[in-house]
DSSP file (Angstrom, degrees, kcal/mol; ACC not computed):
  #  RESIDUE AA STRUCTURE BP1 BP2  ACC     N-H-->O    O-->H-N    N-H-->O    O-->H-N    TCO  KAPPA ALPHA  PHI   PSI    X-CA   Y-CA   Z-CA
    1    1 A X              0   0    0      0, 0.0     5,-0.1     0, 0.0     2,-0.1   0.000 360.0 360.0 360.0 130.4    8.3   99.7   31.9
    2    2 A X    >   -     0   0    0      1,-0.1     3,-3.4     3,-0.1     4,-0.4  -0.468 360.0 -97.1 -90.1 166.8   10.1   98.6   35.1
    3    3 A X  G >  S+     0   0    0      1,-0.2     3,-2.0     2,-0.2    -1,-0.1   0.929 119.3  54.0 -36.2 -66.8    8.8  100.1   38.4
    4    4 A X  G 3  S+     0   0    0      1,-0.2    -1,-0.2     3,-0.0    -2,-0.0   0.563 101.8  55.5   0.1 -50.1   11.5  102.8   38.5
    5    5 A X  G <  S+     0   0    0     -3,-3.4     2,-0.4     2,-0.1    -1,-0.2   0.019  81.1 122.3-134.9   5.9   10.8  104.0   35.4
    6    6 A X    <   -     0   0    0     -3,-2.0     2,-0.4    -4,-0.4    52,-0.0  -0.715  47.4-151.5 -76.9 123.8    6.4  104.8   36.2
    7    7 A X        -     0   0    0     -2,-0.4     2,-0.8    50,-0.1    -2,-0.1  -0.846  13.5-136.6 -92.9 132.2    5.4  108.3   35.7
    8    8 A X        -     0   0    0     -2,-0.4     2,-0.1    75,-0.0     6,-0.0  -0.854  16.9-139.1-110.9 150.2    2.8  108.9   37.7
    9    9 A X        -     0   0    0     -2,-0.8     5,-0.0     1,-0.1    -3,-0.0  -0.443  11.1-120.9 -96.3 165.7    0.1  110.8   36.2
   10   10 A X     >  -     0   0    0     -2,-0.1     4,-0.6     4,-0.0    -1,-0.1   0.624  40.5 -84.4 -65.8-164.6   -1.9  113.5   37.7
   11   11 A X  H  > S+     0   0    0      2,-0.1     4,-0.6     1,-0.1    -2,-0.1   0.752 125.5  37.4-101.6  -0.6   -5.4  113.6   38.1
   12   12 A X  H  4 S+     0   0    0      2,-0.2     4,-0.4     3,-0.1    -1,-0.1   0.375 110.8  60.9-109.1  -7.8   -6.5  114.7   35.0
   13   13 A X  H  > S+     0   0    0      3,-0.1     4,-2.8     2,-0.1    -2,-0.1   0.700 100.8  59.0 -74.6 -30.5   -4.0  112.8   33.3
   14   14 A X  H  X S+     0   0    0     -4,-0.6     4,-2.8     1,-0.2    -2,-0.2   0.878  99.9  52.5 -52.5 -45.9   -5.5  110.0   34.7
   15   15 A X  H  X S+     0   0    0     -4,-0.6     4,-1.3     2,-0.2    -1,-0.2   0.849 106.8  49.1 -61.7 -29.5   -8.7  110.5   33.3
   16   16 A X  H >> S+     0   0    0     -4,-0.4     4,-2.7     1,-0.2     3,-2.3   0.963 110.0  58.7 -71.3 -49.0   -7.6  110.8   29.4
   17   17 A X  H 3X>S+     0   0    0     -4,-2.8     4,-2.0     1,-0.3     5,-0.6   0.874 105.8  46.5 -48.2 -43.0   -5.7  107.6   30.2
   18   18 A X  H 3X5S+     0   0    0     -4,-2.8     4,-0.6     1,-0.2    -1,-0.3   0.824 110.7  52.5 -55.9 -24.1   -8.9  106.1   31.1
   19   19 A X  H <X5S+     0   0    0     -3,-2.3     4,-2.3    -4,-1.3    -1,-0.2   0.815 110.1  45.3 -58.1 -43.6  -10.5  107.4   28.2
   20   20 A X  H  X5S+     0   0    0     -4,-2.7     4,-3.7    -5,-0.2    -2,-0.2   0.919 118.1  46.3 -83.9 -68.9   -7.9  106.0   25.7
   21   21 A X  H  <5S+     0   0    0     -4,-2.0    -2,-0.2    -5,-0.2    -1,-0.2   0.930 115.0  41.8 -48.9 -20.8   -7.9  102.5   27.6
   22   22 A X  H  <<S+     0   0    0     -5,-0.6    -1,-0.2    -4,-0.6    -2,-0.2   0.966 136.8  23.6 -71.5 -54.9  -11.4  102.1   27.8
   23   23 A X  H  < S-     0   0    0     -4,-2.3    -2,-0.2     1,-0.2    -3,-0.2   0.635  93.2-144.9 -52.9 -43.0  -11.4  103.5   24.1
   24   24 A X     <  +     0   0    0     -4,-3.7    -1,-0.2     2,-0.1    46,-0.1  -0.086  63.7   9.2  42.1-152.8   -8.0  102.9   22.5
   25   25 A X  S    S+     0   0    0     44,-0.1    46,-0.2    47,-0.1     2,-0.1  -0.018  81.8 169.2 -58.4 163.0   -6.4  105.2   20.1
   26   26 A X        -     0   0    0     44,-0.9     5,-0.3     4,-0.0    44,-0.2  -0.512  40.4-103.9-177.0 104.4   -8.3  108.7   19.8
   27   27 A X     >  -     0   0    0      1,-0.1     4,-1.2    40,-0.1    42,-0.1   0.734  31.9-126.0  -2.8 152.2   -8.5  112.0   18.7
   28   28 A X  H  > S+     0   0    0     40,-0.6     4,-2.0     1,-0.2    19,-0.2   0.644 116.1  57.8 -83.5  11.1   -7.9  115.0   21.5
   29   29 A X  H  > S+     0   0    0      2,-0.2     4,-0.7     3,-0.1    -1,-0.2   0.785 109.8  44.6-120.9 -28.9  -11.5  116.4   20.3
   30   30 A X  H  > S+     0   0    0      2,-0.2     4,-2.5     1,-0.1     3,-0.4   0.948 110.5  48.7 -73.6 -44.3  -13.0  112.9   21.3
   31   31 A X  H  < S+     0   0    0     -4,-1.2    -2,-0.2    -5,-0.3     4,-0.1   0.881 107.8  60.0 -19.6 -65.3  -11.5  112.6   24.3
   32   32 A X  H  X S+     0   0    0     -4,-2.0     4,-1.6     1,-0.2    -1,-0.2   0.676 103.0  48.4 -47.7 -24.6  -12.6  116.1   25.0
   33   33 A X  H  < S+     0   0    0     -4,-0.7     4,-0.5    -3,-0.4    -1,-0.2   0.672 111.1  51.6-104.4  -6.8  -16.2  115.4   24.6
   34   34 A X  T  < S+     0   0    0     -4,-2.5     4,-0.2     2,-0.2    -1,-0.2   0.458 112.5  48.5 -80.9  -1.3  -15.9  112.3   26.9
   35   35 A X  T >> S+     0   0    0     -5,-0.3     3,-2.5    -4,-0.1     4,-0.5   0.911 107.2  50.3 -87.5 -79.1  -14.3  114.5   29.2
   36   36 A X  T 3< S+     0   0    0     -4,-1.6    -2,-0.2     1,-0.3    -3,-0.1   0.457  94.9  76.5 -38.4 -31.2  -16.9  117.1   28.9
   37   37 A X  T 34 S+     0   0    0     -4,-0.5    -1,-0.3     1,-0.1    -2,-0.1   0.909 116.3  26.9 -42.5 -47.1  -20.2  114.1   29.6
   38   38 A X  T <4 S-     0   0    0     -3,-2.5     2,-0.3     1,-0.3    -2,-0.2   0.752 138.4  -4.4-107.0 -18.1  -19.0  114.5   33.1
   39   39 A X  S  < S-     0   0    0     -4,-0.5     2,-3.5     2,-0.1    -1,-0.3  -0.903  74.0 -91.6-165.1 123.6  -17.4  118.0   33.6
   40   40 A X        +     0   0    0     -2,-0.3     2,-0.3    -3,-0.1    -4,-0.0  -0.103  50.8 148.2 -31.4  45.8  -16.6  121.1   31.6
   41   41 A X        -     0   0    0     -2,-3.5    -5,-0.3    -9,-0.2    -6,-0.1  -0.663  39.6-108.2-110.8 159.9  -13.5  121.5   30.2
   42   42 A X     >  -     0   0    0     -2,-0.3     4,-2.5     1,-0.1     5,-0.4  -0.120  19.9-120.8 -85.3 161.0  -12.2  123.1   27.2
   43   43 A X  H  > S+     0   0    0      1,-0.2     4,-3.3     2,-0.2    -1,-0.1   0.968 114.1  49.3 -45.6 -60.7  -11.0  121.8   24.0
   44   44 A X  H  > S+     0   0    0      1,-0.2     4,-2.3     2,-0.2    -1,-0.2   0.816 104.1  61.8 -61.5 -27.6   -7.5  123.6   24.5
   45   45 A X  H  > S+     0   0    0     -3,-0.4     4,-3.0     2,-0.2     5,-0.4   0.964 107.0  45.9 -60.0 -55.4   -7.1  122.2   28.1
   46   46 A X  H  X S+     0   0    0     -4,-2.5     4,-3.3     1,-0.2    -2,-0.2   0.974 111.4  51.3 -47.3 -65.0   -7.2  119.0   26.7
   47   47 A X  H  X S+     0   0    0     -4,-3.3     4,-1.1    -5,-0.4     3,-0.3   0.798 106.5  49.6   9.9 -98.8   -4.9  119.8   24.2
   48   48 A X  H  X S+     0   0    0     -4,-2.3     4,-2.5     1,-0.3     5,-0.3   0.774 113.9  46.2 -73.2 -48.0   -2.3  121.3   26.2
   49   49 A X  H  X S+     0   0    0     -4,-3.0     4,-2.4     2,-0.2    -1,-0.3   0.874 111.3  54.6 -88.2 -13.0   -2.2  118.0   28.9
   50   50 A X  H  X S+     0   0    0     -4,-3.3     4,-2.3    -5,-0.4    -2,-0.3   0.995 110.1  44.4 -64.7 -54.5   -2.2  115.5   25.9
   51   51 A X  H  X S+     0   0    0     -4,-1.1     4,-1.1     2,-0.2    -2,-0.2   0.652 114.8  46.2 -39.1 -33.5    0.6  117.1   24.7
   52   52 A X  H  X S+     0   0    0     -4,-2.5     4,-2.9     2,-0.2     5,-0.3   0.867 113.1  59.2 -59.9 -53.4    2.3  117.3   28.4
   53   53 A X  H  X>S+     0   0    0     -4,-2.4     5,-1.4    -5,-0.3     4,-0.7   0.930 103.1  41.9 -26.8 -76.0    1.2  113.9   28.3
   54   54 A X  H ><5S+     0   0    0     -4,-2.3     3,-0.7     1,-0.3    -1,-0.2   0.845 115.5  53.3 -55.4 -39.2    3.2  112.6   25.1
   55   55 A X  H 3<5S+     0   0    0     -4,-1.1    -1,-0.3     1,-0.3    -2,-0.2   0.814 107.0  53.2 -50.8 -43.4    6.4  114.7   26.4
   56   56 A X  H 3<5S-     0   0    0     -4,-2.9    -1,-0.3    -3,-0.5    -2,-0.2   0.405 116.5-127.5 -51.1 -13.7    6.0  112.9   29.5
   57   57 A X  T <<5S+     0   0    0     -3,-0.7    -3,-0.2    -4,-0.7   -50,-0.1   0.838  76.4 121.3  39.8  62.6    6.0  110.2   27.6
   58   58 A X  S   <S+     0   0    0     -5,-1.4    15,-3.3    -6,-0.2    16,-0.9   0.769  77.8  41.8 -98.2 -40.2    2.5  108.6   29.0
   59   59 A X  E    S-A   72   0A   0     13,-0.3     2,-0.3    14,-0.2    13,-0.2  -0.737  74.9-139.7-116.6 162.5    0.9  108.7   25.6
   60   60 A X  E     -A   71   0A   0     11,-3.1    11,-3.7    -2,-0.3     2,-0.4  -0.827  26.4-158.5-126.1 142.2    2.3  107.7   22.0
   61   61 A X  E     -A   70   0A   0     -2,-0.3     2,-0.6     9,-0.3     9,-0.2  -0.996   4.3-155.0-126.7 116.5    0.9  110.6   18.9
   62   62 A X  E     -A   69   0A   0      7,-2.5     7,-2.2    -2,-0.4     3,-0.2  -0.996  11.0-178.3 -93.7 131.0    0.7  109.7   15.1
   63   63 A X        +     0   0    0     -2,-0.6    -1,-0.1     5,-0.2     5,-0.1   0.281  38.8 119.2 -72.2 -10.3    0.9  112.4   14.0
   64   64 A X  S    S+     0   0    0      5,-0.1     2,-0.2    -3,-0.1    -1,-0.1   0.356  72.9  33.5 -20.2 -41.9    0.6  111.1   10.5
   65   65 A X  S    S-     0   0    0     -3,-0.2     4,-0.1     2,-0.0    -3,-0.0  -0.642 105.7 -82.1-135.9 163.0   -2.5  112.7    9.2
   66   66 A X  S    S+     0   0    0     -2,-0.2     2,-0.6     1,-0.2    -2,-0.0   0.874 111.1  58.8 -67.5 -24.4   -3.8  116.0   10.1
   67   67 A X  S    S-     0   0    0    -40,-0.0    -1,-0.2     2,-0.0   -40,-0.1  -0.864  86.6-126.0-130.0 137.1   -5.5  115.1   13.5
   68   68 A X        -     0   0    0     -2,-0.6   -40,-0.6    -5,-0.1     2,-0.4   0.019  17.1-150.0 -60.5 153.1   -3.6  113.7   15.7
   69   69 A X  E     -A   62   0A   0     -7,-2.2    -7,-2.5   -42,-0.1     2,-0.2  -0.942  10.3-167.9-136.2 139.2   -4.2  110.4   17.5
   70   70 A X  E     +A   61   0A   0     -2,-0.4   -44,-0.9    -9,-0.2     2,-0.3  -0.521   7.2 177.2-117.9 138.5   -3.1  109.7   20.7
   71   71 A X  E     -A   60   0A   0    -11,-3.7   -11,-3.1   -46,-0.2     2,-0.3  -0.984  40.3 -91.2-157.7 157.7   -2.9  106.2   22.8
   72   72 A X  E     -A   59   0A   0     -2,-0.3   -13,-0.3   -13,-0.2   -14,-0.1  -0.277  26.0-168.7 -85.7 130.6   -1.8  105.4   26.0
   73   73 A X  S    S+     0   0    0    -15,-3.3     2,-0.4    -2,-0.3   -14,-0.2   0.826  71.0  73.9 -69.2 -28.5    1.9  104.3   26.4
   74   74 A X  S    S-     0   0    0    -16,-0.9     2,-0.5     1,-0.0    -2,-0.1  -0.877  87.6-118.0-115.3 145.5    1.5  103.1   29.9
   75   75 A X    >>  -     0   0    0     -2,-0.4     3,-1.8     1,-0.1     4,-0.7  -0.617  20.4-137.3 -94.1 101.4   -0.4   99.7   30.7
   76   76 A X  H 3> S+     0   0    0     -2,-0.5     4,-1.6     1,-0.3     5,-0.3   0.692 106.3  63.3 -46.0 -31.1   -3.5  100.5   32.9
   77   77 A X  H 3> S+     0   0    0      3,-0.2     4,-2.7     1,-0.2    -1,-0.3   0.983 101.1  45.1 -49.2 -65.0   -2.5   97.7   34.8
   78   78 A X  H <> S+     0   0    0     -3,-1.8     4,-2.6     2,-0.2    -2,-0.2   0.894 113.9  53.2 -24.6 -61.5    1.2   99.2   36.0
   79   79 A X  H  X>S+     0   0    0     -4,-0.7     4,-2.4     1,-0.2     5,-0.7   0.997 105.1  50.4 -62.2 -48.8   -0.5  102.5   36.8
   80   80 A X  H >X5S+     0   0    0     -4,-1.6     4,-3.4     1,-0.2     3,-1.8   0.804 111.2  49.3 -51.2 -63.1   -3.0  101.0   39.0
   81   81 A X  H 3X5S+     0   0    0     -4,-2.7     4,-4.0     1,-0.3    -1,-0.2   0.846 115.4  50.7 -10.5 -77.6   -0.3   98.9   41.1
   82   82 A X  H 3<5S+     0   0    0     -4,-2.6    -1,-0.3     1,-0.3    -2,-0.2   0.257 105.1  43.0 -48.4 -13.6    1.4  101.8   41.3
   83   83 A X  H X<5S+     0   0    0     -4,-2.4     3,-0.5    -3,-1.8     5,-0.4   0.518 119.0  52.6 -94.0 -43.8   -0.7  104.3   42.4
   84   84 A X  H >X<S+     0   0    0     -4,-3.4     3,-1.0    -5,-0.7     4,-0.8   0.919 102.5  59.7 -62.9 -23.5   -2.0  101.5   45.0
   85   85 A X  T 3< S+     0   0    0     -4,-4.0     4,-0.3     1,-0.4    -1,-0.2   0.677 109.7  37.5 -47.3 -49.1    1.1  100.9   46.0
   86   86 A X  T <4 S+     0   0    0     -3,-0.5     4,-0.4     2,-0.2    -1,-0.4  -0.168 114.8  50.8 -92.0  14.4    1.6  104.3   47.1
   87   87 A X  T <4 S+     0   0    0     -3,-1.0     5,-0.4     3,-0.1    -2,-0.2   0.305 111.4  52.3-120.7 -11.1   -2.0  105.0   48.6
   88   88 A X  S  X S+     0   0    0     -4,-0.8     6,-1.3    -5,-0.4     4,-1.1   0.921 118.1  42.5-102.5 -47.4   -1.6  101.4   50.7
   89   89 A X  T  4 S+     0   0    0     -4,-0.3     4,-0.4     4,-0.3    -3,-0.1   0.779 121.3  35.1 -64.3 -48.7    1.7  103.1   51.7
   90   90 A X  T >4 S+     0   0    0     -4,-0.4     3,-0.9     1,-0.1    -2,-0.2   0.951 130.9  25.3 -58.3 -62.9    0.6  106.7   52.4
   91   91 A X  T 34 S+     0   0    0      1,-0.2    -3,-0.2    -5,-0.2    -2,-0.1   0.645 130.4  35.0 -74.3  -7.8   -3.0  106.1   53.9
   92   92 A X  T >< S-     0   0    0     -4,-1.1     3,-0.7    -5,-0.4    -1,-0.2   0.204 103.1-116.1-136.1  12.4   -2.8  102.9   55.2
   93   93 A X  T <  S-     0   0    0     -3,-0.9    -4,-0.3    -4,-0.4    -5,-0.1   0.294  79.7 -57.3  65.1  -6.6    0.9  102.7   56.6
   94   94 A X  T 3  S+     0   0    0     -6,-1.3     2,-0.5    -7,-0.1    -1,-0.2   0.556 102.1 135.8 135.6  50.5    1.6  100.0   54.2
   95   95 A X    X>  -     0   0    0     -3,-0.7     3,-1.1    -7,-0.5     4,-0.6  -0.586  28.5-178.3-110.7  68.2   -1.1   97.5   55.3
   96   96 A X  H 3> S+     0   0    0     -2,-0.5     4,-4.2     2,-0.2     5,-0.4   0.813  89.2  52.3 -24.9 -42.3   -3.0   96.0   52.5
   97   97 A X  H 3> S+     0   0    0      1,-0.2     4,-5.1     2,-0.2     5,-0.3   0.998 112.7  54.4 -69.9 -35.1   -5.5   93.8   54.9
   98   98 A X  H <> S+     0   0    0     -3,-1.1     4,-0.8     1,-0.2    -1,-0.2   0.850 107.1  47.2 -33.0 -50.4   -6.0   97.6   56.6
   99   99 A X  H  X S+     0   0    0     -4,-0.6     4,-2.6     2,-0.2    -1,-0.2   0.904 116.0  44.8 -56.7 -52.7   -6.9   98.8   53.3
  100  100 A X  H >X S+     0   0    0     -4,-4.2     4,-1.7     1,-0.3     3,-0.5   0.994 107.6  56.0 -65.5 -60.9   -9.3   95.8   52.8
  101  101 A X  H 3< S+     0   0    0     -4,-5.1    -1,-0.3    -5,-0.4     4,-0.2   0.704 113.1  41.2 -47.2 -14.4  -11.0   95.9   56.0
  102  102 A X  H 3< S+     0   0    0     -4,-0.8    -1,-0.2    -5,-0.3    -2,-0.2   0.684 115.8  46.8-107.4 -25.7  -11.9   99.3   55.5
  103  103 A X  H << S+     0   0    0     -4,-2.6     5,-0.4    -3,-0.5     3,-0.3   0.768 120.5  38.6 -70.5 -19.0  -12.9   99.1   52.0
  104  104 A X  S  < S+     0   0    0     -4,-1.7    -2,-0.1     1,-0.2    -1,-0.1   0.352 108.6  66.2-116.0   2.3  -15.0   95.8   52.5
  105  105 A X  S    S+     0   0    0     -5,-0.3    -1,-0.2    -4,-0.2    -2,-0.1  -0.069  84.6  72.1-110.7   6.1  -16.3   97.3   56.1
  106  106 A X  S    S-     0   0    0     -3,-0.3    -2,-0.1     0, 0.0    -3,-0.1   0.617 106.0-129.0 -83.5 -30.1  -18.3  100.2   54.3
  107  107 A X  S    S+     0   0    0     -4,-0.3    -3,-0.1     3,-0.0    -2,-0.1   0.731  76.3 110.3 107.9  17.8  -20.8   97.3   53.2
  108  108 A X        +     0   0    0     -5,-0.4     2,-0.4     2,-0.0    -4,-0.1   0.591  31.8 106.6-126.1  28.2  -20.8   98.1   49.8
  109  109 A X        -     0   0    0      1,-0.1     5,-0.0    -6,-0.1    -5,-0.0  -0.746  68.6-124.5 -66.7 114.3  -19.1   95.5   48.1
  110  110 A X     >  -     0   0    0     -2,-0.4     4,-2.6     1,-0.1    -1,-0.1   0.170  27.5-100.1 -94.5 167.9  -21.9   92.9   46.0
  111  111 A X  H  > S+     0   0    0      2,-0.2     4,-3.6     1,-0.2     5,-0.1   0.906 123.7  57.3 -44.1 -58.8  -22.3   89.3   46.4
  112  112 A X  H  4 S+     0   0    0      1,-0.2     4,-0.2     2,-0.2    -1,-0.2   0.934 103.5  44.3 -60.4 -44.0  -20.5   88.9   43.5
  113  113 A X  H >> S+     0   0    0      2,-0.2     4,-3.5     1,-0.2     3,-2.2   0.917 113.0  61.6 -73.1 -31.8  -17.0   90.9   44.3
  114  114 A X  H 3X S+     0   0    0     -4,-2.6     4,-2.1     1,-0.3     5,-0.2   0.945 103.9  42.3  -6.1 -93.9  -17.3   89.0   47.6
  115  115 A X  H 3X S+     0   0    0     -4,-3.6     4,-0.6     1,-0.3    -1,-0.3   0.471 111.2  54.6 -43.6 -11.7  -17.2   85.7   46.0
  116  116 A X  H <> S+     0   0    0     -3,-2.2     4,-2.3    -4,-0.2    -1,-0.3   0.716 109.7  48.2-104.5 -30.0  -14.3   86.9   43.6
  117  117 A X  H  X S+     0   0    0     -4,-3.5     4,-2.1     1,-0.2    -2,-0.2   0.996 111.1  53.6 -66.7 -36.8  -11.9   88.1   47.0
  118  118 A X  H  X S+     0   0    0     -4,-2.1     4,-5.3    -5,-0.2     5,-0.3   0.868 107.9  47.3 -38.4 -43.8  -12.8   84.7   48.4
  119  119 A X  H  X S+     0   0    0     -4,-0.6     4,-1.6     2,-0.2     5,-0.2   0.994 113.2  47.4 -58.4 -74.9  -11.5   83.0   45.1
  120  120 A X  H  X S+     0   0    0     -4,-2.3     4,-2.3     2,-0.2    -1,-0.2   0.652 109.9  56.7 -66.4 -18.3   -8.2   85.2   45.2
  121  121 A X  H  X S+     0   0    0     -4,-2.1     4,-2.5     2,-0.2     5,-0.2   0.933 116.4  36.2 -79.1 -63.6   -7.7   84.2   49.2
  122  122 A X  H  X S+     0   0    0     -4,-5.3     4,-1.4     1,-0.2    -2,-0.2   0.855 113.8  48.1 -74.5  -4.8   -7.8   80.8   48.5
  123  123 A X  H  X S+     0   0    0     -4,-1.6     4,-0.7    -5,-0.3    -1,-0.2   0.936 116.0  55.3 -93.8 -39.2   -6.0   80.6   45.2
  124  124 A X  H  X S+     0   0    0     -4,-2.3     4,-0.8    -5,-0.2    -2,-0.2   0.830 111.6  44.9 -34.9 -44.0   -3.3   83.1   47.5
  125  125 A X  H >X S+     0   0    0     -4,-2.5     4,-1.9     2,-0.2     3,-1.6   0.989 109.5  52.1 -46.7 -71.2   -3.2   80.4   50.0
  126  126 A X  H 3< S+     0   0    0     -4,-1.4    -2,-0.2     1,-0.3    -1,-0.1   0.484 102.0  59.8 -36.0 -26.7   -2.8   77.8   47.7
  127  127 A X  H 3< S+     0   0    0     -4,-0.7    -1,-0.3    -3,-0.2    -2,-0.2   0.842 107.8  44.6 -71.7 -58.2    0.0   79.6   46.2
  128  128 A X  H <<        0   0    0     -3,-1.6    -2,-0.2    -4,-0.8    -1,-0.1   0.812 360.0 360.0 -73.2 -33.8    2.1   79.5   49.6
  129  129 A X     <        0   0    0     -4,-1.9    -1,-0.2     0, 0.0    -2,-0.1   0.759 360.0 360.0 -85.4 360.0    1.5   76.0   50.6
């Protein structure tokens, strides 16, 4: 899916998408009850935005058997780009190191993700010289 051509989803579309990647394919009635660990919502709500979903064409349905199963059409990777893309644009005027300096300036970034931004500044350097 080229840039263009990214739906972006909502916020509660977001979540089934996490569900189904984390998951893969999956019933709307599991989904629902991984929805429902963290907040109430009903079986039909779900429903109704997997089905907006698939129209949107965000999710792929077999329908093949009597319950349906649903998996995400769009590559978690993409979205995420694409949503940063646009939050690095809204909130931050379009200044990724802004973004970083204030995400890595609450202090709560571990030893470890340290050490992995370090890794990606120099293999980013490395890249350019």
């Amino acid at each position: 899916m080229s840039k263009k051509q990214i739906i972006r989803p909502t916020d509660s579309e977001l979540e089934i998408l996490q569900v189904l990647w984390e998951n893969g394919p999956q019933s709307v009635r599991f989904v629902n009850e991984l929805l429902n660990e963290e907040r109430e919502v009903g079986y039909t709500t779900t429903l109704k935005i997997m089905q907006i979903m698939f129209e949107k064409g965000l999710v792929d349905r077999d329908d093949s058997s009597r319950t349906h199963i649903y998996r995400a059409k769009v590559k978690e990777e993409e979205i995420q780009k694409d949503l940063l893309d646009k939050f690095v644009d809204t909130a931050f005027r379009g200044s990724a190191a802004q973004l970083v300096m204030s995400a890595l300036g609450n202090g709560k970034a571990s030893r470890e993700e340290l050490d992995e931004i370090k890794m990606l500044i120099e293999k980013l350097e490395n890249k350019k010289s």
